[in-house]
C-alpha positions as CSV (number, residue, x, y, z in Angstrom):
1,X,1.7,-44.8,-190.0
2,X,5.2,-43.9,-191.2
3,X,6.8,-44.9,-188.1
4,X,10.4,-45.2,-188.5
5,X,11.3,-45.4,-184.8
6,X,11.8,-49.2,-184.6
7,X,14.1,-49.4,-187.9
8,X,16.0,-45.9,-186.5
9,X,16.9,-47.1,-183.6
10,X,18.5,-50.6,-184.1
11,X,20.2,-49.0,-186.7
12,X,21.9,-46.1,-184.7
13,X,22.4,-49.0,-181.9
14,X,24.5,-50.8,-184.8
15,X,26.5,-47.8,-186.2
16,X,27.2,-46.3,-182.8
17,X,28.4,-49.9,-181.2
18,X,25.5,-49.1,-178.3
19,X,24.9,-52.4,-177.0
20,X,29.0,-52.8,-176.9
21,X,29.8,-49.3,-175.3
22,X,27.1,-50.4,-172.7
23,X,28.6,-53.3,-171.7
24,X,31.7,-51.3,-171.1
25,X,30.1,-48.5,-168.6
26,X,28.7,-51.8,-166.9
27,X,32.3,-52.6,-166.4
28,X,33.4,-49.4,-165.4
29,X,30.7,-49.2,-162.6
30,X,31.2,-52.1,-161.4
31,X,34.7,-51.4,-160.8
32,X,34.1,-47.8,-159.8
33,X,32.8,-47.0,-156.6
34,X,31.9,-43.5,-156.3
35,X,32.4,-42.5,-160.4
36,X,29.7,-44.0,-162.2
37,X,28.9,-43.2,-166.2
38,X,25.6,-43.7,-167.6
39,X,24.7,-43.9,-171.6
40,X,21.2,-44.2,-173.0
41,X,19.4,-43.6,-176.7
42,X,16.1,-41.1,-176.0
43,X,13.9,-40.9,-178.8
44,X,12.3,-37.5,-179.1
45,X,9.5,-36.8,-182.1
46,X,9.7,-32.6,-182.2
47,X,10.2,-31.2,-185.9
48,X,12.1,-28.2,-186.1
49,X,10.4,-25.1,-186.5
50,X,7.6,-23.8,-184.6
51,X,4.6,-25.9,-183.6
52,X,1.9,-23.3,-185.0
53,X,2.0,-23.1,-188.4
54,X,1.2,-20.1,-189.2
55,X,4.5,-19.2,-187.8
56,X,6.7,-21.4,-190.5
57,X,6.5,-18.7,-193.1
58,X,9.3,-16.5,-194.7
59,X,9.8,-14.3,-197.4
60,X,13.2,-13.4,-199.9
61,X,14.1,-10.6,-202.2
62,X,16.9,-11.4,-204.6
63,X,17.7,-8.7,-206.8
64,X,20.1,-9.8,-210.0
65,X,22.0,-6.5,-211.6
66,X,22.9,-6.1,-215.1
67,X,26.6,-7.0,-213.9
68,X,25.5,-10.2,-212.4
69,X,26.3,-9.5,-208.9
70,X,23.3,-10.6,-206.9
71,X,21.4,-9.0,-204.0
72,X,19.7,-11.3,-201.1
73,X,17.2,-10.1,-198.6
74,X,15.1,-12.4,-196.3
75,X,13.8,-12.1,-193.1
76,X,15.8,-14.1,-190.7
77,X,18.4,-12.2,-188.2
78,X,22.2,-12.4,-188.6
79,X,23.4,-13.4,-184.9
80,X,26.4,-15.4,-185.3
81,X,25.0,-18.6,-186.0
82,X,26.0,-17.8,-190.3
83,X,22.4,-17.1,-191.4
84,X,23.7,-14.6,-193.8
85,X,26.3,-16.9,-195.4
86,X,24.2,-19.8,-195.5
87,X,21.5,-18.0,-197.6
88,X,24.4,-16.7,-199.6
89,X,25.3,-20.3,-200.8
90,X,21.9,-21.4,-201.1
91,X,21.4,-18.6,-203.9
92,X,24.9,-18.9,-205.4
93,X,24.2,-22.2,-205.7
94,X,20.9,-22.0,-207.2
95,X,22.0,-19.7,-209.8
96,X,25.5,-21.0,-210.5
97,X,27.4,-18.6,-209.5
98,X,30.1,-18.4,-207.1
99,X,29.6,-16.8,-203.9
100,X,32.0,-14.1,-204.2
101,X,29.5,-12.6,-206.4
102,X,26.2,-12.7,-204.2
103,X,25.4,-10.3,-201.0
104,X,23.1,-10.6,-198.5
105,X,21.3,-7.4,-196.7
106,X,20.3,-6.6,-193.6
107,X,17.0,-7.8,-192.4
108,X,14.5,-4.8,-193.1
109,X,10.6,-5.1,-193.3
110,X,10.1,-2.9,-196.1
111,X,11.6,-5.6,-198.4
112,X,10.6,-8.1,-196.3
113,X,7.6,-8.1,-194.3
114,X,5.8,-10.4,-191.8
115,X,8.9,-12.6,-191.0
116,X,8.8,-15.2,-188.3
117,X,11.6,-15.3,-185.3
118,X,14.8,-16.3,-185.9
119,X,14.7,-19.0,-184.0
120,X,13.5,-23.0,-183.4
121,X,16.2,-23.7,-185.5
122,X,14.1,-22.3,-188.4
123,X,16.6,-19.7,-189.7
124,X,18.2,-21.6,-192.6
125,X,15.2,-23.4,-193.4
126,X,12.4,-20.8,-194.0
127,X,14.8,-18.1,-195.1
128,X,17.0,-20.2,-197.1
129,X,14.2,-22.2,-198.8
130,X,12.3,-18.7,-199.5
131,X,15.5,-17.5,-201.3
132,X,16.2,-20.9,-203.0
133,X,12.8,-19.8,-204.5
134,X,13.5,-16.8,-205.3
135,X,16.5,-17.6,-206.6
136,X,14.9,-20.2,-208.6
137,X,11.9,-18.0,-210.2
138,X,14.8,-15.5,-211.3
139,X,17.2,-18.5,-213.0
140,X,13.9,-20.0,-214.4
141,X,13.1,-16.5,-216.1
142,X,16.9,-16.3,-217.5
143,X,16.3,-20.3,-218.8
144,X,13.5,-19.2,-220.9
145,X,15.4,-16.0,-222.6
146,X,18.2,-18.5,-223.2
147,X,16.1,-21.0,-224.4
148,X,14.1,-18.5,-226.7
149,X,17.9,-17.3,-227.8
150,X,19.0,-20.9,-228.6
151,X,15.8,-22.5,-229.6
152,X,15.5,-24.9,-226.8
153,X,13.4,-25.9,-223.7
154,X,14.2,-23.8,-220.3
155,X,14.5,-27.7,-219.3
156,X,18.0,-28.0,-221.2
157,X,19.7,-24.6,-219.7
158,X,22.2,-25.5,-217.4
159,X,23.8,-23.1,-214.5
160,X,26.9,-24.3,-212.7
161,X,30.4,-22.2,-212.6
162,X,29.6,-18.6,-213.1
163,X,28.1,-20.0,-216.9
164,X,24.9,-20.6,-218.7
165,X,25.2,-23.7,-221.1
166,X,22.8,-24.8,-223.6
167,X,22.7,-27.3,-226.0
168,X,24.0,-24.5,-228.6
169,X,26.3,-22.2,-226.3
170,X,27.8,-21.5,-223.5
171,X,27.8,-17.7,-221.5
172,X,28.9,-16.1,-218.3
173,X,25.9,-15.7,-216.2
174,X,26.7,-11.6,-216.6
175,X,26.6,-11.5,-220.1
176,X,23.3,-13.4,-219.8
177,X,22.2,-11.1,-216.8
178,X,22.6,-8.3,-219.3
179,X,21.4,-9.3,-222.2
180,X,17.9,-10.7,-220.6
């Protein structure tokens, strides 16, 4: 059931020329006495994340002040790999705002709590996704004053560009920020 494997694989043999670059290293070590190369497709079935579940959770603050500037905390760790920044455009773009104009904190438990390992390759996806969420309860609030404002659906607000546009008006997401 949803098994993709046979489809996937002649098609990465097609776009990477397999079969082709094959017959090549055949050439090669048949000319090559002691250098030989070797190329092979492995297919591997492992999700990223960790295998327990319970361990794929993750939590986000994301505090919007009255000058629109926007504060993100989540509960991955910074450690070079751009965790922070990554977050940071996740939010800016869920709100439409540039990402001059959002910060991300340091990890810290008391606005946090209970957050899985940074690691498994999970950083960007539970952290990020929990502040796309976040991100998304707090522009979904600021829809529904415009909307009440304009007299239109939440539906019909668009963010994008540092503005809020409705059918009726458009506004800088800080003059919305602090009028809501």
């Amino acid at each position: 059931e949803d098994n993709i494997l046979q489809p996937l694989l002649e098609r990465l043999e097609q776009t990477s020329s397999y079969r082709e670059r094959r017959r090549q290293i055949a050439a090669w070590n048949a000319q090559s006495p002691v250098l030989k190369r070797g190329l092979a497709i492995t297919p591997v079935k492992f999700g990223i994340s960790f295998t327990a579940t319970l361990f794929n959770q993750a939590g986000a603050l994301v505090h919007v002040y009255t000058d629109g500037s926007v504060m993100v905390n989540h509960g991955g760790t910074e450690m070079g790999q751009g965790l922070h920044t990554k977050v940071a455009q996740i939010v800016a773009d869920e709100l439409g705002v540039p990402l001059a104009q959002v910060r991300v904190t340091a990890s810290d438990t008391s606005k946090v709590p209970n957050a899985s390992a940074t690691a498994a390759s999970s950083g960007t996806d539970l952290n990020g996704r929990a502040a796309q969420y976040a991100a998304r309860n707090v522009r979904d609030n600021l829809a529904s004053f415009v909307g009440g404002l304009d007299g239109c659906g939440a539906g019909a607000i668009r963010f994008e560009g540092g503005m809020v546009t409705s059918p009726k008006a458009v506004r800088r997401f800080e003059d919305v920020v602090a009028e809501a």
